[in-house]
C-alpha positions in Angstrom: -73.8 20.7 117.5 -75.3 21.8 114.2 -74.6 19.9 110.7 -74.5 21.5 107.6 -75.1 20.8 104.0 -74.9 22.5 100.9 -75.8 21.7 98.0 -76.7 23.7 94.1 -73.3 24.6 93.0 -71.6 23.7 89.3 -70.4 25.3 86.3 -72.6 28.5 84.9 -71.7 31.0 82.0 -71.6 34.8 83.1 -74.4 36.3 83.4 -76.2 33.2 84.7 -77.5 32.0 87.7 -77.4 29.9 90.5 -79.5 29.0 93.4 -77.3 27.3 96.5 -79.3 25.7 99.5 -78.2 24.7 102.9 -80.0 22.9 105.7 -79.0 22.5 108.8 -79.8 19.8 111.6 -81.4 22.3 113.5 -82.1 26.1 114.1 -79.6 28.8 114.5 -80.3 32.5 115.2 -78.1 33.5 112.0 -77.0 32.0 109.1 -74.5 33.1 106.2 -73.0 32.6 103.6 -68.9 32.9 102.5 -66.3 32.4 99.8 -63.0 31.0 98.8 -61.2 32.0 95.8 -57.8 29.9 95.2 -55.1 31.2 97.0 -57.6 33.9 98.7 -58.7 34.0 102.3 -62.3 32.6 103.1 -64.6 35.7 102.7 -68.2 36.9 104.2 -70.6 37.0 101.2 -74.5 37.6 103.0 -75.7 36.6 106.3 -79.6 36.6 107.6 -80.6 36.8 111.0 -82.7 39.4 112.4 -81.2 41.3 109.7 -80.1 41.2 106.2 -76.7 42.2 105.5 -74.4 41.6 101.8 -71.0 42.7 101.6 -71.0 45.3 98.6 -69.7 43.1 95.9 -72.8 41.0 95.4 -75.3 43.7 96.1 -78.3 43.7 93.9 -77.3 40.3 92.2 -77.1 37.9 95.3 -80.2 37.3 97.3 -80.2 35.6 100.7 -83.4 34.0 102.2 -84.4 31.6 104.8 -86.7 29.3 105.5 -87.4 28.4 109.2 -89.9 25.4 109.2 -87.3 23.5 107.0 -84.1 25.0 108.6 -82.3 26.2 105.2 -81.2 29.1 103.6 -80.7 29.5 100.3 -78.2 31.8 98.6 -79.6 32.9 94.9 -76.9 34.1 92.6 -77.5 36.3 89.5 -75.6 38.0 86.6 -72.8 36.1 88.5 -69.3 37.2 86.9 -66.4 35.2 87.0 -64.8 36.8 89.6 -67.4 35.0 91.5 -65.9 31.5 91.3 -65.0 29.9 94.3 -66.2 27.5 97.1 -69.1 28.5 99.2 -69.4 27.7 102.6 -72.4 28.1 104.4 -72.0 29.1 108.1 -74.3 29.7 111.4 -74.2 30.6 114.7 -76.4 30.3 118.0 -75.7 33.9 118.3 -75.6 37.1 116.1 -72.5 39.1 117.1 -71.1 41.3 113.9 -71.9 38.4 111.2 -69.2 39.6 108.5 -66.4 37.5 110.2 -65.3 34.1 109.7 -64.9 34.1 113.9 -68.6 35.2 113.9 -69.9 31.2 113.3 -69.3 28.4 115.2 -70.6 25.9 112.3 -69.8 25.4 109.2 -70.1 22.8 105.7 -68.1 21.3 103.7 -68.5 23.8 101.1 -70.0 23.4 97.2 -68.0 24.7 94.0 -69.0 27.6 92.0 -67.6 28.4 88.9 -68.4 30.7 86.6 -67.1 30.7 82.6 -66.3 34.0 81.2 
């Protein structure tokens, strides 16, 4: 079992920015990083493993990174938009399959809000 915890979300104007931070109990081969909007479905934002991958919405303003020794990845947000409010999860998985899927990761947290005011 792995546990998660996120933490670094809260209310930021548009155009801001916004560093979230996850450590887990332990080491997992890759991590990520999703969203919920209200009434959306959950939805893959960045993952890092032995590669980098972002879905294309958040492309040149989000930046995923991890650090190994403390077992945390951290998901830094700029020129966030409001369309970029929602609850982020951070996810990981013993094993990298495709990485852009919610079935993809076995663990997950409890999730921190994001909200951004237009």
């Amino acid at each position: 079992q792995v546990q998660l915890a996120e933490s670094g979300g809260g209310l930021v104007q548009a155009g801001g920015s916004v560093r979230l931070s996850c450590v887990a109990s332990r080491r997992t081969a890759v991590m990520g990083w999703f969203r919920q909007a209200p009434g959306k479905e959950r939805e893959f934002v960045a993952y890092v493993g032995s590669d980098i991958y972002y879905t294309d919405s958040v492309k040149g303003r989000f930046t995923i990174s991890r650090d190994n020794a403390k077992n945390t990845v951290y998901l830094q947000m700029d020129s966030l938009k409001s369309e970029d409010t929602a609850v982020y999860y951070c996810a990981a998985a013993d094993v990298l399959r495709v990485g852009i899927r919610t079935r993809d990761y076995t663990y997950w947290g409890q999730g921190t809000q994001v909200t951004v005011s237009s």
